[in-house]
C-alpha positions in Angstrom: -22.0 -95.8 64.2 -18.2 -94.9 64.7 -16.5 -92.2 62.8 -13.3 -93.1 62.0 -10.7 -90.1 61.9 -7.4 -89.6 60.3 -4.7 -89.8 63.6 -1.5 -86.9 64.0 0.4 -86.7 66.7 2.6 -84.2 67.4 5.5 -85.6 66.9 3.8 -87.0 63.3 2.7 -83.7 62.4 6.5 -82.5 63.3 8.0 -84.2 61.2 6.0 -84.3 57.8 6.5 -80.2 58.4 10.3 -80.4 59.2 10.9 -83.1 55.7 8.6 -80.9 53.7 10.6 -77.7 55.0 13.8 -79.4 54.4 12.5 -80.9 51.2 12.2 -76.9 50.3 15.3 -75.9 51.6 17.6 -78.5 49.5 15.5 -77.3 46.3 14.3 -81.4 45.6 11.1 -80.7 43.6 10.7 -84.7 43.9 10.9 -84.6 47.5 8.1 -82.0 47.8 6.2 -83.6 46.0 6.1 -86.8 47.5 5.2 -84.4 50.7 1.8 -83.9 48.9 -1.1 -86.4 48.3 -1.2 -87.5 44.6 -4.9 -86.9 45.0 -5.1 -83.1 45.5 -6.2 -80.6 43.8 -3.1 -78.3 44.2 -0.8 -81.3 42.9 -0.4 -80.5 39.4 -0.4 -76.6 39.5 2.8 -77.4 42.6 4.5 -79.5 40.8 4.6 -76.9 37.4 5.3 -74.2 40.2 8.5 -76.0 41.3 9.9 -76.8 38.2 9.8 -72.8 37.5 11.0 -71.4 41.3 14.1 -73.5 41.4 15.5 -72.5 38.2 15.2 -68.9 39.6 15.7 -69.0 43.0 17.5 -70.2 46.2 15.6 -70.0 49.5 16.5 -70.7 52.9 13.2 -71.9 54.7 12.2 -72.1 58.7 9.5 -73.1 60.3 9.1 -71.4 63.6 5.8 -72.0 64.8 3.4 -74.9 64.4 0.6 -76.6 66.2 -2.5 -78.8 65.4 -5.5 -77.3 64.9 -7.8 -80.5 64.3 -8.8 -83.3 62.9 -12.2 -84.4 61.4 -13.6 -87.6 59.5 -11.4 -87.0 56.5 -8.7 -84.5 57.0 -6.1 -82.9 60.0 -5.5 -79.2 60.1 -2.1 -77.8 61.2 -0.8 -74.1 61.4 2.4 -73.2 61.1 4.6 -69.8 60.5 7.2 -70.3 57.7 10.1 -67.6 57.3 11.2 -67.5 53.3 14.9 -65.6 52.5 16.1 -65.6 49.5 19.7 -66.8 49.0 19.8 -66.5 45.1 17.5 -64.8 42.2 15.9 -62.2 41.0 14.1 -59.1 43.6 11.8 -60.7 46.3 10.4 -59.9 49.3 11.8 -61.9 52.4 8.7 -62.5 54.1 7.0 -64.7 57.2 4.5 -66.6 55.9 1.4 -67.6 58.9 -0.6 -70.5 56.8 -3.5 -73.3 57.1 -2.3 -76.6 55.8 -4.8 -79.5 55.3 -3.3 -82.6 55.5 -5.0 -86.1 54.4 -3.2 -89.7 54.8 -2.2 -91.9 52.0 -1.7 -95.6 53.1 0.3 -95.0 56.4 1.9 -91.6 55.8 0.4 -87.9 56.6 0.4 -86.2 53.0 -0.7 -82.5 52.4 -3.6 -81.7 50.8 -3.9 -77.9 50.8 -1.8 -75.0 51.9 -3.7 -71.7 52.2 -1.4 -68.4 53.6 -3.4 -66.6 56.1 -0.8 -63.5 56.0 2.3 -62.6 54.7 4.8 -60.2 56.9 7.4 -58.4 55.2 10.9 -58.8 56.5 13.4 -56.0 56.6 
């Protein structure tokens, strides 16, 4: 029997990052979530999230590292590391953010699934 896996390529996997990070930056909740699969379980509680964080707050988002980690029968794992500044809003902490996301495709486009931080740096 052939497993059949989900297929990223780099150049894929580049640029569902770089339209969700600029998706971020230009503070389009609809854009966002159209960056995440309809079917996960972090859709709802995201979209809520978003309708809160850009009444509040600008940001000014980078990636500057990402890579693939793998792919299995269902799902393709990336890493990246994500650099947050605020622009606008109340006190928060600049930070670099080193995260997991699990991505799953949706007809012919790479959605994500999941997003779990790994660690959080402080930025002076």
């Amino acid at each position: 029997m052939t497993e059949s896996k989900p297929q990223a390529g780099a150049a894929t996997l580049r640029a569902v990052l770089d339209a969700h990070v600029a998706a971020q930056n230009a503070q389009d909740a609809a854009a966002v979530m159209r960056q995440i699969h309809p079917d996960s379980p972090m859709f709802e509680s995201t979209r809520q999230m978003l309708s809160q964080l850009y009444i509040n707050y600008r940001f000014a988002n980078e990636l500057l590292e990402w890579g693939l980690v793998g792919v299995d029968r269902d799902y393709i794992y990336a890493r990246m590391r994500l650099k947050t500044v605020k622009l606008e809003g109340p006190e928060f902490q600049n930070n670099q953010t080193d995260a997991v996301l699990i991505l799953k495709p949706q007809a012919d486009e790479l959605k994500i699934w999941a997003q779990f931080a790994l660690s959080q740096e402080p930025l002076a």
